[in-house]
N, C-alpha and C positions, 0 to 999 in steps of 0.2 A: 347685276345680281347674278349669282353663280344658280346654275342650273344645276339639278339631281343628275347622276351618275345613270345612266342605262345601261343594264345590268341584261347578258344574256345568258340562260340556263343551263343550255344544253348545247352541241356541235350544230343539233340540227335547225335551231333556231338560228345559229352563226351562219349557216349556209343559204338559210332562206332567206333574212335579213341582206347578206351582203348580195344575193342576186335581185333584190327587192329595189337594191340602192342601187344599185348598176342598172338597172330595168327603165327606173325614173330619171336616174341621171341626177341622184345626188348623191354629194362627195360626201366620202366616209369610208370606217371600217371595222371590223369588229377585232379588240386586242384580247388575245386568248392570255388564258393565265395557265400556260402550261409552261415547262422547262426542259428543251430538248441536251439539258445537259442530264438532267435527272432523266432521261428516257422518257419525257413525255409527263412527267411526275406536274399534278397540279401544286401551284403554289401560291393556291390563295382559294379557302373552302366554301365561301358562300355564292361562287356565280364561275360558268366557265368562262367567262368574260367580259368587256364592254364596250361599247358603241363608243367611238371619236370622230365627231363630226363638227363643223363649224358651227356655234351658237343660232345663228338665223336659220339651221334648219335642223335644230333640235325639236322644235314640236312636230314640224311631219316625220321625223325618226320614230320617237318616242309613240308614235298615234302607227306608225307602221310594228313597232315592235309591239306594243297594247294587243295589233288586230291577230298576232303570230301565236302570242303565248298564252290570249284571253285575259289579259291584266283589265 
């Protein structure tokens, strides 16, 4: 079964998330939706980015991004 996309907001949720995963020592990363050909230009409007981690540790991601942005 395909799991929902996690979706992060802002830079700063990106920086605390990925030291959140390096902290606990789970793999992962957050992929920014920006274009440093366009100068940093976003290209894609609803989320600065999203969470790619391996399936088996999508719920403690998802339960670590919930505690960051109050979801």
């Amino acid at each position: 079964m395909a799991r929902p996309p996690l979706y992060v907001n802002n830079e700063v949720e990106a920086n605390l998330l990925e030291a959140l995963l390096a902290a606990e020592g789970l793999p992962g990363f957050v992929k920014v939706y920006k274009d440093p050909a366009y100068r940093g230009a976003w290209t894609f409007n609803d989320a600065f980015g999203h969470v790619e981690c391996p399936p088996e540790f999508h719920d403690r991601v998802a339960a670590l991004l919930a505690g960051i942005s109050g979801r």
